[in-house]
C-alpha positions in Angstrom: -22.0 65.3 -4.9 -22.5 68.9 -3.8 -23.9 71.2 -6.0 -21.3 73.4 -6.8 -19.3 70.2 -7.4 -22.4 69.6 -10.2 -22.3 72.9 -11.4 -18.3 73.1 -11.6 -18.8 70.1 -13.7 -21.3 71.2 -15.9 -19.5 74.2 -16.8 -16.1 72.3 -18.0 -18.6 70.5 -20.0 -20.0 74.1 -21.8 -18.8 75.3 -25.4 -17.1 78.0 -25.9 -20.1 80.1 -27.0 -22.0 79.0 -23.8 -19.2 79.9 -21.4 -19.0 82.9 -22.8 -22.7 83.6 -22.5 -22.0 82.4 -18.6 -19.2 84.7 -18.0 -21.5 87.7 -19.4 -24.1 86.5 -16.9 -21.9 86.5 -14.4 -20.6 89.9 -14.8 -24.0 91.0 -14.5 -23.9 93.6 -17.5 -22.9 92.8 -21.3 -20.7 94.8 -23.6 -22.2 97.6 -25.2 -20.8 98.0 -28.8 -22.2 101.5 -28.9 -19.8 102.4 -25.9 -16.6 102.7 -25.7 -15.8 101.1 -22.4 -13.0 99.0 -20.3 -14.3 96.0 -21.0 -15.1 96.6 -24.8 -11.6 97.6 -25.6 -10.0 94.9 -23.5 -12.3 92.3 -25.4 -11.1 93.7 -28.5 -7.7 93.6 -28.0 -8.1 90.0 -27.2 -9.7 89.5 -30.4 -6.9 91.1 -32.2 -4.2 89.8 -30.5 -5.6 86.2 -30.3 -3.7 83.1 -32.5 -4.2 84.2 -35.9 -3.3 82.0 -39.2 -3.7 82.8 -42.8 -6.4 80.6 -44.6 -4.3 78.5 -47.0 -6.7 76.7 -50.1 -4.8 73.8 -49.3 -5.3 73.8 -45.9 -8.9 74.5 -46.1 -9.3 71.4 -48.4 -7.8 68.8 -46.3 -10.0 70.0 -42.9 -13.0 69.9 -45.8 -12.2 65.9 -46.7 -11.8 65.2 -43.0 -14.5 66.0 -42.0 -16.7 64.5 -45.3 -14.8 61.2 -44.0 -15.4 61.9 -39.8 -19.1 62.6 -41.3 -19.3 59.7 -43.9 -17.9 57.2 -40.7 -20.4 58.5 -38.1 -23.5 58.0 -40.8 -22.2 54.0 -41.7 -21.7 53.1 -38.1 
């Protein structure tokens, strides 16, 4: 395996915070909030016009016992 072949994999195995913190790195220069720039403004409008849902209580509650249970089966196995 080459190593851009490892790296290529390693990056589909990032989170979403650590690709981000890649593609910042990449760029060479991070956003400065006390700027109004480009890049600022088109990050913000991808921010605002992202997938957006209201939180619903009842919603909320059945992620919360989910994830109790996904927790409660990881700590008995």
């Amino acid at each position: 395996m080459t190593k851009l072949a490892e790296i290529q994999e390693a990056i589909l195995h990032l989170g979403t915070e650590e690709k981000e913190r890649l593609r910042i790195w990449l760029d060479g220069t991070a956003l400065d909030l006390e700027e109004d720039s480009p890049e600022l403004e088109a990050e913000l409008l991808k921010a605002v016009q992202g997938p957006h849902s209201p939180l619903v209580k009842d919603d909320l509650e059945a992620i919360a016992r989910k994830a109790l249970r996904d927790h409660g089966a990881r700590r008995s196995a």
